[in-house]
KEMI-583755 format. One record per residue (C-alpha): y, z, x. Coordinates in pm, whole numbers, plus 50000, padded with zeros to 5 digits. Example, Ala and Ser with C-alpha at 12.3 -4.5 7.8 and 13.67 -1.06 7.14 Angstrom:
BEGIN
495505078051230;498945071451367;
//
This chain:
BEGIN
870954182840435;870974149940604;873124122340497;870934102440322;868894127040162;872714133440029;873274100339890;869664101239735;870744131539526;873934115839464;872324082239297;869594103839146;872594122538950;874434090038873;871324075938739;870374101338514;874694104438414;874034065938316;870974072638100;872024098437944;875044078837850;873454049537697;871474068837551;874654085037341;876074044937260;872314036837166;871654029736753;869184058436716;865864043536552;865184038736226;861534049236125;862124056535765;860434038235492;861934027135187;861184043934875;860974023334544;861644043434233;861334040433857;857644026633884;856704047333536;853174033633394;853834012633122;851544010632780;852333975332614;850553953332333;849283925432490;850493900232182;854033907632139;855843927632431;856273919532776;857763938033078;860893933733260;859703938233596;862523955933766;864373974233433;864974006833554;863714001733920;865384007034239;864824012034637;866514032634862;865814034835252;867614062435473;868614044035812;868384062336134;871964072436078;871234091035762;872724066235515;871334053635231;871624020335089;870254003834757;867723977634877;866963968434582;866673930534587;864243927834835;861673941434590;858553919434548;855623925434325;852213906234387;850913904734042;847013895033873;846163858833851;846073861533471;850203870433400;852893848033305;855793849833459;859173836233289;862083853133496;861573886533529;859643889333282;855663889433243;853123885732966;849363892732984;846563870632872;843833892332900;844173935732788;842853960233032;844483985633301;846293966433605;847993978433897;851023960934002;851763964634409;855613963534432;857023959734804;860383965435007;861653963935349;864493976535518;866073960635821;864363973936104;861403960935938;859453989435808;857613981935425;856914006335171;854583998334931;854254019334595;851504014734263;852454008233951;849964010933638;850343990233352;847763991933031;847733964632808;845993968932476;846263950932134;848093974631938;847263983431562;849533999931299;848044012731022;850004025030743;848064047530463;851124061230220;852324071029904;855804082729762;859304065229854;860374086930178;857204083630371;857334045230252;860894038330370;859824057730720;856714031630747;859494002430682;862004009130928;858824018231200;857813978331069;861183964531153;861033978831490;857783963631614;855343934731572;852203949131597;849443936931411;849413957731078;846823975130806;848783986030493;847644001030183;850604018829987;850014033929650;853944033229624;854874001129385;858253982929381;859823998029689;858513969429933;858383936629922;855093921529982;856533881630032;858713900630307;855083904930536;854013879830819;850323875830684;849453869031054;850783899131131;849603919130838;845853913930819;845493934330542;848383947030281;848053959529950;850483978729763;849893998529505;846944006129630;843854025629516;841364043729665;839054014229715;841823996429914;842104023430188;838514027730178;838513993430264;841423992330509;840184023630732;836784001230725;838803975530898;840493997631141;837114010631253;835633979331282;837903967631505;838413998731709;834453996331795;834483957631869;837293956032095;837623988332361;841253976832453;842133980632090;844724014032000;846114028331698;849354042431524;848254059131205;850874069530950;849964093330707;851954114330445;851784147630631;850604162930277;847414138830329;846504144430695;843044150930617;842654113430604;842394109631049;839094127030950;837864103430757;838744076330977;838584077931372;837024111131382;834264106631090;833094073031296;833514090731705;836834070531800;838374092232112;841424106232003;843214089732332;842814054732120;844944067731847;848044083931751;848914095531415;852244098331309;852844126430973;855664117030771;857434137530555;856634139130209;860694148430113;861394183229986;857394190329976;857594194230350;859734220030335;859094237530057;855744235929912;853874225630228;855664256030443;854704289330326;855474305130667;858864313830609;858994350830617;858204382130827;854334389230790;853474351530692;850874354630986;848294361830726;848724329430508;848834311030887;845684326430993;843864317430707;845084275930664;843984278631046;840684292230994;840294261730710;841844235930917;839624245831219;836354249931048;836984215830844;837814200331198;835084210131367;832914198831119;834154167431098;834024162031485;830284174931486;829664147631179;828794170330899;829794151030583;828194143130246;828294116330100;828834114829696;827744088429406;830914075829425;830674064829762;833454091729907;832674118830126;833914149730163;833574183830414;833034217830270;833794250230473;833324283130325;834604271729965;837344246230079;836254209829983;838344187630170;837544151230043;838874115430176;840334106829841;844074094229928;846294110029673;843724135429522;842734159429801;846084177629933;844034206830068;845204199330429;849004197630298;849694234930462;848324222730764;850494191730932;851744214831205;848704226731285;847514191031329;850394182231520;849384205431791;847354183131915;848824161732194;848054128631961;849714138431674;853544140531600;855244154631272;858454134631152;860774147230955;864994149330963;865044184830980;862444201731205;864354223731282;864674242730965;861114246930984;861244280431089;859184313531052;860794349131121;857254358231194;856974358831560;853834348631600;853814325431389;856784309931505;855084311831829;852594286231703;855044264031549;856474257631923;853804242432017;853904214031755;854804180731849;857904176531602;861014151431729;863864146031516;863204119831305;866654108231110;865834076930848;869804071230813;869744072831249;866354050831292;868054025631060;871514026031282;869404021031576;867623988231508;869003958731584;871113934931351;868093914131338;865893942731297;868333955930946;868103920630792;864443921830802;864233961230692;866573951630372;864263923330288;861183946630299;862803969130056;863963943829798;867823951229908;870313920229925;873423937330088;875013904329949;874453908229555;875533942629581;878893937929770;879613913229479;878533933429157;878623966229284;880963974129578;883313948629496;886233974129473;889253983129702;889014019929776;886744045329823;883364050229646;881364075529491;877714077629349;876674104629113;872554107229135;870784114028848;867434125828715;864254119428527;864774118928248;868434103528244;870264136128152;867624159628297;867774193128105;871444187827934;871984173727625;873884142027614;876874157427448;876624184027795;876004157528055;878934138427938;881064168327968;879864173028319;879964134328398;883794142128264;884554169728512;883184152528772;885154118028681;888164139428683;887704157428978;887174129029186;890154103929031;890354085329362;886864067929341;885454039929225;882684058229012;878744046129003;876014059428848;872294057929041;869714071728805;866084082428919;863624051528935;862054071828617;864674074628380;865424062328065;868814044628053;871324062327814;871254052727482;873024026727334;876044050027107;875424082827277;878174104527439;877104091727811;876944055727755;880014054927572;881724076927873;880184054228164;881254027028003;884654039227896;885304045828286;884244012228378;880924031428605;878484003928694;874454013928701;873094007629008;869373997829011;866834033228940;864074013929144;866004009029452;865714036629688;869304057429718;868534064330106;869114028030128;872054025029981;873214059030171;872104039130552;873794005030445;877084020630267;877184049230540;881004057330450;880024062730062;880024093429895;877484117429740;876834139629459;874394148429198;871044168829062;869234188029391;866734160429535;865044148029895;867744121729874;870124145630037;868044153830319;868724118930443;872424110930377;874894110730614;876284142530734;879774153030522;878754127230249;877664149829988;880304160929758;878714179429487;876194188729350;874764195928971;873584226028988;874704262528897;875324275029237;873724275129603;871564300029484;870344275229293;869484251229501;865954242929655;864714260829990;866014235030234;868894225230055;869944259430063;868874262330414;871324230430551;873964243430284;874284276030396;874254256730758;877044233130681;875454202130717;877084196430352;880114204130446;882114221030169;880034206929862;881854216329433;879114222529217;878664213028872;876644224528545;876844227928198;879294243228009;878214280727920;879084277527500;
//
């Protein structure tokens, strides 16, 4: 090997020796795009909800090191000529579906660019019910939204009709008859075939789900413009409207389903007849199920099977009692849309401003009552009582038991809620003379006790086996008047024997 030819190798090695390392001290590349998460499609009412555009959103971008950093604020988002912007926050003028483009680079430049869908409708409540737990459940859903509203309760006193927006509520009546939700599901129609961006929230009692079918279905509205929302009827949910309890109940199931199906299908294919009266009604193999709203319960074994469908949710505190130990039917109970709905926790979640304006809807001024009612040091305790006042005792036997209880439970102040039905205690009997004797104040019969169980949360329980206790606080219920647990109703029994009560005294008449 000649000399140069030596020092050619020699700078060919030292060349590649200096390549290689720069190439070590060199910041490897970075070819990685950011990633923007958090982009979930949003569904919105168009009149009074806007979106935060970057709640809950973040990008990330992986350098060509491997680390990742939050790039967060270089997110931008080209939005539609027709939104408002004020902050972070945008409004719509017009409904429809829109796709918002939001944008992020890193450092070395590289831009990732993700979708995000956004439908804007005008959103419609419309609130068909009867009886005082499905009424208070309609309340607190009003307090927690401003959607334009349709109400027609048949349920008098509980809510205060001065309390409404009338913008907001274009059409309330309470009280109401049939001719008022006739009217009111006319309404809802209407306007669901005028205006395509329009959508729904239908609240039904879940005894009186048959009524969807004489609404959207009976007049072809897609069931993806809707969502009904079954509220419990109190201890009828439970009890009377659940006859799947027990082993071999897959009979009774298979035959509601069979009705519920066939009723269904006719509905959907537009088979009804129309009476004198103006009503119409569907007829399969014997079972006439009519549009009536308090009348025609023939659906009331059926709310789970309606909310099977993916529009349709069941509400109730307790689903989870609702429970078959047949397998198969239990099976088919699984796949019903049922979430936990708690009255007493819906109430603690709304917002201060949110209470105020639930308490006016249901007549309740938090201020009268800490003056004439709960204007005691100390603890208090409410004994519930039934229609009529002293229920199946005589008064000389319910003032012997309102004496045991009074002496049992020393360390209260005492008060006495009777049902919205009942008769006061008259004036000279045993009862009156004992309430009074004991200084125990009568709280309003026509104010709901659930109320008064959400607003005093750290007051005490007891009296005569109702709904009421379904929605009180856990470990508020003292007692209760009644024989034994035995004695008790199905799911009162059920979340007894559970220990939802606690360690509940029970009370009844003296055995002469």
């Amino acid at each position: 090997m000649t000399k140069n030819v030596k020092k050619l190798v020699l700078f060919t090695i030292l060349a590649i020796f200096v390549v290689a390392l720069c190439a070590c001290n060199k910041t490897p590349a970075d070819d990685t795009t950011p990633v923007i998460t958090g982009l979930d499609t949003v569904f919105m009412d168009r009149e009074s909800e806007s979106l935060d555009l970057f709640a809950g959103v973040k990008a990330t971008d992986v350098d060509g090191s491997g680390n990742e950093k939050d790039v967060s604020a270089g997110i931008v988002v080209d939005l539609p000529s027709n939104v408002n912007r004020v902050g972070n926050k945008i409004t719509f003028n017009q409904c429809g579906d829109y796709e918002l483009a939001y944008k992020v680079k890193d450092a070395a430049g590289n831009e990732g660019m993700f979708m995000r869908k956004v439908e804007v409708r005008n959103i419609y409540n419309v609130y068909c019910v009867n009886a005082t737990l499905p009424v208070l459940y309609c309340a607190l859903d009003m307090a927690s939204n401003n959607y334009k509203s349709i109400l027609t309760f048949t349920r008098k006193d509980t809510i205060n009709m001065d309390a409404l927006d009338k913008d907001r509520f274009i059409y309330s009546e309470n009280g109401a008859e049939d001719i008022n939700l006739t009217f009111a599901k006319g309404m809802a129609v209407g306007i669901a075939k005028n205006y395509q961006y329009s959508y729904f929230r239908l609240f039904l009692n879940d005894a009186f789900n048959q009524i969807e079918l004489f609404t959207f279905v009976q007049h072809n509205i897609p069931s993806d413009r809707y969502e009904v929302k079954l509220v419990s009827d109190g201890s009828w949910t439970y009890n009377t409207a659940f006859p799947y309890r027990e082993n071999g109940a897959w009979s009774i199931w298979e035959a509601n389903r069979k009705i519920y199906d066939g009723v269904t299908e006719k509905a959907v294919a537009g088979e009804y007849v129309r009476e004198d009266n103006g009503r119409f009604y569907i007829e399969y193999e014997g079972t006439k199920v009519g549009s009536h709203y308090y009348g025609d319960a023939q659906f009331s074994q059926m709310a789970i099977m309606a909310a099977q469908r993916d529009n349709t949710e069941l509400w109730c505190a307790y689903p989870e009692s609702l429970r078959s130990e047949d397998a198969r039917v239990q099976a088919e109970i699984d796949k019903a849309h049922m979430p936990k709905m708690e009255p007493d926790e819906m109430y603690r979640k709304l917002s201060d401003e949110q209470k105020a304006y639930f308490l006016e809807l249901v007549n309740f001024d938090k201020a009268e009552f800490d003056t004439k009612y709960f204007d005691q040091e100390g603890d208090y305790l409410i004994i519930t009582g039934t229609n009529p006042f002293t229920g199946s005792f005589t008064d000389a036997e319910f003032a012997d038991l309102l004496a045991r209880i009074g002496n049992e439970y020393q360390g209260y102040n005492l008060l006495y809620k009777p049902h919205p039905s009942a008769a006061l205690p008259a004036e000279g009997s045993l009862t009156a003379k004992w309430l009074s004797d004991n200084g125990v104040k009568i709280l309003p019969g026509r104010l709901p006790m659930e109320v008064i169980s959400w607003v005093y949360s750290d007051v005490a329980m007891g009296g005569f086996d109702s709904s009421l206790f379904m929605s009180v606080p856990q470990g508020n219920t003292k007692f209760f008047i009644a024989k034994d647990a035995s004695s008790l109703s199905v799911l009162t029994k059920q979340l007894y024997d559970s220990g939802v009560f606690g360690s509940p005294k029970f009370f009844w008449k003296n055995v002469q």
